[in-house]
C-alpha positions as CSV (number, residue, x, y, z in Angstrom):
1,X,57.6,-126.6,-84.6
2,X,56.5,-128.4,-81.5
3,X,54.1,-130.8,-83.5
4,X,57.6,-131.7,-86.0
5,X,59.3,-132.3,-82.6
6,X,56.6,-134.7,-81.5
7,X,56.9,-136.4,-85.0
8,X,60.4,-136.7,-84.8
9,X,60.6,-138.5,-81.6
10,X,57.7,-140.9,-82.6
11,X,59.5,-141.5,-85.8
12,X,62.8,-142.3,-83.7
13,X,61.1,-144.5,-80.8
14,X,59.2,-146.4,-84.0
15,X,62.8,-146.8,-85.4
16,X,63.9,-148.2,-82.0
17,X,61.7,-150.8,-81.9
18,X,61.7,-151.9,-85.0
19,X,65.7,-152.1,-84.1
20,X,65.2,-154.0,-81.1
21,X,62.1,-156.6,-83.1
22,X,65.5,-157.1,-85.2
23,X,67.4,-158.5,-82.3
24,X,63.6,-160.6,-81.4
25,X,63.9,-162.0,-84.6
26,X,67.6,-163.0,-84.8
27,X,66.5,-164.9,-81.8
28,X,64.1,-166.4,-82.5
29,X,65.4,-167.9,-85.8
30,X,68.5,-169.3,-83.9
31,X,66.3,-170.7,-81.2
32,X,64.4,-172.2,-84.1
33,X,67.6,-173.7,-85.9
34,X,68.7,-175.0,-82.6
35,X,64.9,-176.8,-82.0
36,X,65.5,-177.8,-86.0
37,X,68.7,-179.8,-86.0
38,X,67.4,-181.5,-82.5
39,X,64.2,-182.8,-84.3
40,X,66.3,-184.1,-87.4
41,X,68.6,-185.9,-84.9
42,X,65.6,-187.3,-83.1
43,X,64.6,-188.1,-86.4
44,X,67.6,-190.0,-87.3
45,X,67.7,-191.5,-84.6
46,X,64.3,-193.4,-85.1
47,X,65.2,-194.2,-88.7
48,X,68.0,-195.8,-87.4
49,X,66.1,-197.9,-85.0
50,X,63.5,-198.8,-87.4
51,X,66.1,-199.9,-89.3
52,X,67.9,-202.2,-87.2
53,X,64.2,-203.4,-86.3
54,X,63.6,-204.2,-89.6
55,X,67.0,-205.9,-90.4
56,X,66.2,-208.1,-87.0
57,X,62.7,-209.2,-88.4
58,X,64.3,-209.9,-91.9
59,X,66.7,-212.0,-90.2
60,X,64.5,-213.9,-88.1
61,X,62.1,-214.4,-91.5
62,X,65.0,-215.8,-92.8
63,X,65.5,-218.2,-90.0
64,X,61.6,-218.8,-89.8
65,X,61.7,-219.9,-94.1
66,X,65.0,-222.2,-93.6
67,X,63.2,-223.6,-90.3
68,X,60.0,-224.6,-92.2
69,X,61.6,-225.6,-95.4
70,X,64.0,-228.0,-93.3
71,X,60.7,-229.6,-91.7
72,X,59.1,-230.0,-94.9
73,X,62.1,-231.6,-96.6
74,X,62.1,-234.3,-93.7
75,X,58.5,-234.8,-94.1
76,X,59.2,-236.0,-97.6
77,X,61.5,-237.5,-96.9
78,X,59.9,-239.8,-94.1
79,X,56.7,-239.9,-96.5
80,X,58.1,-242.7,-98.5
81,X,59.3,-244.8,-95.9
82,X,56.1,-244.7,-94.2
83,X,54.2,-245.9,-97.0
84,X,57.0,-248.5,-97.5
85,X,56.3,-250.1,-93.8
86,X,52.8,-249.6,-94.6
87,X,52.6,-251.7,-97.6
88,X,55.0,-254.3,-95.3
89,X,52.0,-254.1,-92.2
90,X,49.4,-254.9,-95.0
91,X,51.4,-258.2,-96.7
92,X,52.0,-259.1,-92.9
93,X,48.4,-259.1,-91.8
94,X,47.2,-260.4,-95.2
95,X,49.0,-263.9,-94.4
């Protein structure tokens, strides 16, 4: 009977500790979430930023395109007067 004895109390201290490896794990999942829902924050927090960096670079694209475009329309614009005066310098120096 001593040998059923000595099984029992194994059997009970194994129980124990898979009790307590219970708790362990309970803990370690919340710990877990917790280190979870930080990194999504984190995470959103970078896709927000990237965002707004984006948006800013679209918007100074935008500037950048109405910028050139405005430069290129005066450049035609002063292309025919130029070859007017030209024409004028030639008839002058011609005489």
């Amino acid at each position: 009977m001593a040998g059923g004895d000595v099984t029992i109390e194994i059997l009970k201290d194994i129980r124990d500790e898979i009790r307590g490896l219970g708790g362990e794990i309970r803990g370690v999942r919340s710990e877990l979430g917790q280190e979870i829902r930080g990194l999504r924050e984190d995470t959103n927090q970078r896709f927000h930023e990237v965002g707004a960096a984006i948006l800013d670079l679209a918007e100074q694209n935008r500037f950048i395109v109405r910028y050139t475009k405005a430069v290129a329309e005066r450049h035609a614009d002063v292309e025919p007067r130029v070859s007017a005066l030209e024409d004028r310098v030639d008839k002058l120096e011609s005489k």
